[in-house]
SERO-4910 file (N, C-alpha, C, O; in steps of 0.05 Angstrom, whole numbers):
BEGIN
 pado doro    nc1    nc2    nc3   cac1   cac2   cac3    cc1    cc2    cc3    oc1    oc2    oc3
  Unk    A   -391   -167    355   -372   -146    361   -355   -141    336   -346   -159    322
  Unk    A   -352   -115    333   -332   -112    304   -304    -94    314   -302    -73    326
  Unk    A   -287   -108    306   -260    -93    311   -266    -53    302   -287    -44    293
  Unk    A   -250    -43    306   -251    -23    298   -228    -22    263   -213    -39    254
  Unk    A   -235      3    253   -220      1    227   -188     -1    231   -174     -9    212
  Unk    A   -178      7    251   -145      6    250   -142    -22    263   -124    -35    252
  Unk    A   -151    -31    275   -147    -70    283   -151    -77    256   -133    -86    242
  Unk    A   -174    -74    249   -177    -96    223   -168    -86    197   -176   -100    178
  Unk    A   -157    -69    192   -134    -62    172   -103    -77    176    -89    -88    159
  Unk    A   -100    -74    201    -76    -94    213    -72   -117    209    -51   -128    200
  Unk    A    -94   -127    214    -97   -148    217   -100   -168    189    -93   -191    185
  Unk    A   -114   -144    171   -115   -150    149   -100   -149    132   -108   -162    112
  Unk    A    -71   -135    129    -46   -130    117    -38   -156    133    -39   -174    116
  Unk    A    -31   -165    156     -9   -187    162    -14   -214    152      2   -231    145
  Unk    A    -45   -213    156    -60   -240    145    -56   -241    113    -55   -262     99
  Unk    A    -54   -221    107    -44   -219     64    -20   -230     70    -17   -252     60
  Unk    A      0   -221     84     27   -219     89     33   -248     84     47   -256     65
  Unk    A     19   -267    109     28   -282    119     25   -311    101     39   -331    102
  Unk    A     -5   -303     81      5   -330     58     28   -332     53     34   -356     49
  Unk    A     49   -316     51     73   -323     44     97   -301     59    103   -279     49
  Unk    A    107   -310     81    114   -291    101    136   -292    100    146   -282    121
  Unk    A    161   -303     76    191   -293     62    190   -281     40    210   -280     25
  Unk    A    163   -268     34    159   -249      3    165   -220     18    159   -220     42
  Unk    A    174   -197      6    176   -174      3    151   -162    -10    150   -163    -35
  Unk    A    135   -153      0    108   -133     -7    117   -108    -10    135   -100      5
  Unk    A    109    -95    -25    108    -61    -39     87    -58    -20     74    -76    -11
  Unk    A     84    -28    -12     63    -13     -2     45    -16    -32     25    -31    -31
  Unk    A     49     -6    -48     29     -5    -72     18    -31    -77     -6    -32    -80
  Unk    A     31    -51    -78     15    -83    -82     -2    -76    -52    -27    -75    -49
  Unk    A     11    -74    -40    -16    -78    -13    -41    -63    -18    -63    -73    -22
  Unk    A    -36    -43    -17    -61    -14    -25    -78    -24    -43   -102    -23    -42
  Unk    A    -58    -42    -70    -82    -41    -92    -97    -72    -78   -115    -85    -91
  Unk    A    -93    -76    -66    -98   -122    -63   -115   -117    -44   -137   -127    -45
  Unk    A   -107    -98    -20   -127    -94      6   -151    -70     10   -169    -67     26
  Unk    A   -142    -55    -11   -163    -34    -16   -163     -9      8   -183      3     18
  Unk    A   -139     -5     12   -137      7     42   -119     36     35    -99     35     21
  Unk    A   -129     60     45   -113     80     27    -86     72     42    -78     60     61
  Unk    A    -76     91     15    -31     93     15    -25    107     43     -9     97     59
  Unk    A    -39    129     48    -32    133     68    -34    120    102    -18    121    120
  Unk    A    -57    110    100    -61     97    123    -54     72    126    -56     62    148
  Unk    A    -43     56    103    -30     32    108     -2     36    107     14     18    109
  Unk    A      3     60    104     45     71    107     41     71    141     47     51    154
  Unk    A     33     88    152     29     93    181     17     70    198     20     70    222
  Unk    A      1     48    183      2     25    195     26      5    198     31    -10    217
  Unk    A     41      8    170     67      1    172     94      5    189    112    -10    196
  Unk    A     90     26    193    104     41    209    102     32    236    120     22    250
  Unk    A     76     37    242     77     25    276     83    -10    281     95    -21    299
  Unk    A     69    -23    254     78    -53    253    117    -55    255    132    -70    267
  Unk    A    121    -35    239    155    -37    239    161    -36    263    167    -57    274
  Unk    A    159     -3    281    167     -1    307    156    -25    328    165    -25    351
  Unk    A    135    -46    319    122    -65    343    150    -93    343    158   -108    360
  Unk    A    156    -87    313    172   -115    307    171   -135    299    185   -154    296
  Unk    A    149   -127    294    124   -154    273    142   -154    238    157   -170    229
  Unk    A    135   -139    232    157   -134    201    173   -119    204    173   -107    225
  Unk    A    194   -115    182    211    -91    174    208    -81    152    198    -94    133
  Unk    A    216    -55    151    222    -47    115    251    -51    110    271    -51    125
  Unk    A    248    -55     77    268    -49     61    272    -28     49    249    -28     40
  Unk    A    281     -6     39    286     23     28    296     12      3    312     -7      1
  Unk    A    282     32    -23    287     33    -46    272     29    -66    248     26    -61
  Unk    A    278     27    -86    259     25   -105    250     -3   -116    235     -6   -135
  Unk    A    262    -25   -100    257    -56    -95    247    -58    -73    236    -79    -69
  Unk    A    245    -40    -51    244    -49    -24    209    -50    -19    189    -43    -33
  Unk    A    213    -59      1    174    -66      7    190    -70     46    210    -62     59
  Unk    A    162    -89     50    156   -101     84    157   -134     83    143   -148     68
  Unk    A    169   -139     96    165   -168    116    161   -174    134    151   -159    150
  Unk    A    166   -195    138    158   -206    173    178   -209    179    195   -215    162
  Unk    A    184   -205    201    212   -193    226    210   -219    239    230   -233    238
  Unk    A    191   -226    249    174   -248    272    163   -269    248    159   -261    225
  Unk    A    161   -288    255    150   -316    242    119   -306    261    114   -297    284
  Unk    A     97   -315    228     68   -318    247     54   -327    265     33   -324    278
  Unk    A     75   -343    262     58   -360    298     71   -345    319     61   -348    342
  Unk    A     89   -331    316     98   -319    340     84   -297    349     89   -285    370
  Unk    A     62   -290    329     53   -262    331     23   -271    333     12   -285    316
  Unk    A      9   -259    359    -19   -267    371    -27   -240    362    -14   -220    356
  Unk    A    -60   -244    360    -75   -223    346    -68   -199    362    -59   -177    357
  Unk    A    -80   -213    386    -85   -192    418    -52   -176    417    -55   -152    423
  Unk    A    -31   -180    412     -8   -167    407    -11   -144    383     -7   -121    389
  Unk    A    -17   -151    362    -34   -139    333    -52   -113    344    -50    -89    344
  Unk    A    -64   -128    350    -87    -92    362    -75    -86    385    -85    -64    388
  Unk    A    -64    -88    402    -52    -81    430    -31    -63    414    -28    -40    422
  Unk    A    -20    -69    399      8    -54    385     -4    -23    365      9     -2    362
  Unk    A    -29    -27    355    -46     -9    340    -57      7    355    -53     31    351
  Unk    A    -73     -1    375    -96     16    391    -97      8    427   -107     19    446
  Unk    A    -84    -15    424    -91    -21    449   -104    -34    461   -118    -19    474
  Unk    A   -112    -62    469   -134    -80    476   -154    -66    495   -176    -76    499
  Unk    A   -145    -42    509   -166    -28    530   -188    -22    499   -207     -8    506
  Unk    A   -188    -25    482   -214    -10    467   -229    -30    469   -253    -26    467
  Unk    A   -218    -59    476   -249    -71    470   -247    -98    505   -259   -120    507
  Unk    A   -231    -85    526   -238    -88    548   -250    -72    571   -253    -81    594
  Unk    A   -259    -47    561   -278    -30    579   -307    -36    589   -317    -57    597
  Unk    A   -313    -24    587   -347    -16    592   -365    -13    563   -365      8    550
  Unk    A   -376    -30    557   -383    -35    531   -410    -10    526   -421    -11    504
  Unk    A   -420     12    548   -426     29    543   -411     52    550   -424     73    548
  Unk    A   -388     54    558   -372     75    561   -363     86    587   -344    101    589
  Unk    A   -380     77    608   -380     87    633   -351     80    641   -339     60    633
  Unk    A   -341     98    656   -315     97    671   -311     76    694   -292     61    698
  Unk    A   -337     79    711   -339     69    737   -363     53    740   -384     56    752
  Unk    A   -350     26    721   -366      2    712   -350    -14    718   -329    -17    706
  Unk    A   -361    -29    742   -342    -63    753   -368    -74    760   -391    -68    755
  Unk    A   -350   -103    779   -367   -113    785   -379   -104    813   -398   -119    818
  Unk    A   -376    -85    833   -378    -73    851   -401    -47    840   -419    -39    854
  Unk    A   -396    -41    822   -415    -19    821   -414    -27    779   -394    -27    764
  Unk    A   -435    -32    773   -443    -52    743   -457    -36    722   -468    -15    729
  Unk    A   -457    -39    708   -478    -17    683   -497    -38    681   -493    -61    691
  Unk    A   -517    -32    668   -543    -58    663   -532    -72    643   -547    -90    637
  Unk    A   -503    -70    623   -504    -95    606   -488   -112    627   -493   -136    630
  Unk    A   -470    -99    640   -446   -114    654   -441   -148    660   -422   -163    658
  Unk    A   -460   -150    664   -461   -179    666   -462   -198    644   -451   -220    646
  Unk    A   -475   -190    618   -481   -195    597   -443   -187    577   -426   -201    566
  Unk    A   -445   -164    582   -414   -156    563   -389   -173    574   -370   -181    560
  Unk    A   -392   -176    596   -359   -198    608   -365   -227    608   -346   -239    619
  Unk    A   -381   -242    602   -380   -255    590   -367   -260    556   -346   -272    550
  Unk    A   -388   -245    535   -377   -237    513   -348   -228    510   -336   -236    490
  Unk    A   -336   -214    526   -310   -197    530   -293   -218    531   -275   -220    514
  Unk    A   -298   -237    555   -280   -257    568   -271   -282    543   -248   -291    541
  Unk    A   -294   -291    527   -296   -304    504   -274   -286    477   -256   -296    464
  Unk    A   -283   -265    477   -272   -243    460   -234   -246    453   -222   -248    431
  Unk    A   -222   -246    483   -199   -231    497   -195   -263    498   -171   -262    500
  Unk    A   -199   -286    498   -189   -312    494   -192   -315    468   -168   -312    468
  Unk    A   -197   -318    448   -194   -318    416   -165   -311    411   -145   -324    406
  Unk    A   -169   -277    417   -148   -258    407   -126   -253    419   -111   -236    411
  Unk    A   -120   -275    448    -95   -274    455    -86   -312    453    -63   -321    453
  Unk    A   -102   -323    453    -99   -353    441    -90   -350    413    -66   -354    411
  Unk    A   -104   -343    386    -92   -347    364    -68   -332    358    -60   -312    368
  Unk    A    -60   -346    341    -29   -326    321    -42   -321    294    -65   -328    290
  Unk    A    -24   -309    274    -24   -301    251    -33   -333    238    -51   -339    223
  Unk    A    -11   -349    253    -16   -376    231    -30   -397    231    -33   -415    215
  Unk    A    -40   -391    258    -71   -411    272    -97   -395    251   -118   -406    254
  Unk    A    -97   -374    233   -124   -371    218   -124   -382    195   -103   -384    182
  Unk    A   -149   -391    188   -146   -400    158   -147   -383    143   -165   -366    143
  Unk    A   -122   -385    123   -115   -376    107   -142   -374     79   -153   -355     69
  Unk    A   -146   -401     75   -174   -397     63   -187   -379     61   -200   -375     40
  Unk    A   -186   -357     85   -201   -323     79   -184   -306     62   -191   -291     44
  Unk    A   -157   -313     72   -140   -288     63   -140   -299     28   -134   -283     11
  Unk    A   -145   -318     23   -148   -323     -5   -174   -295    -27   -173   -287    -50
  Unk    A   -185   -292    -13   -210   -274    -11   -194   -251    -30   -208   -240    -47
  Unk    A   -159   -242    -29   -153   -217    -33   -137   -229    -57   -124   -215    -72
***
């Protein structure tokens, strides 16, 4: 299963973030380190600001931090705050009126996967991942 691009842009700015989560980041250090356009990582910022996860600073020193310490911040909060965890608790072929009462042919097969999925991403925080990846940037 692959996140979609606005989860894992998220996800991928906080995890940069969070090697060192009392530094002040520039939007421009982020853009050039994560490879993510200016614009769509401002508007990711933005919603991370309004979630409460970071703040901005204004000015020509100012950048983003963490508002919240990373362990306080679970992934499943991260994409729930972006998009919403319904994107990857539905019907893994789209159907509306897919339960267990009335099933699509993966159904049985997808809630399993799902159930595994949705325990990762509301079990871990920012600071339960190894950082070891975020070294990568």
């Amino acid at each position: 299963m692959k996140l979609t691009n606005t989860s894992e842009y998220a996800l991928r700015i906080l995890t940069y973030m969070a090697k060192e989560p009392t530094r002040l980041y520039s939007a421009k250090s982020l853009v050039e380190k994560l490879k993510i356009s200016d614009k769509y990582l401002r508007r990711l910022m933005t919603t991370l600001s309004k979630q409460g996860f970071i703040y901005s600073v204004q000015g020509r020193d100012g950048g983003y931090s963490f508002k919240m310490q990373p362990s306080e911040i679970r992934l499943s909060d991260v994409i729930d705050a972006v998009e919403g965890m319904d994107t990857y608790t539905g019907c893994v072929l789209g159907f509306e009126e897919c339960s267990c009462e009335n099933p699509c042919i993966m159904h049985s097969t997808w809630i399993k996967v799902r159930q595994e999925f949705m325990e990762v991403f509301i079990n871990k925080t920012l600071a339960d991942l190894d950082f070891e990846l975020a070294k990568r940037y």
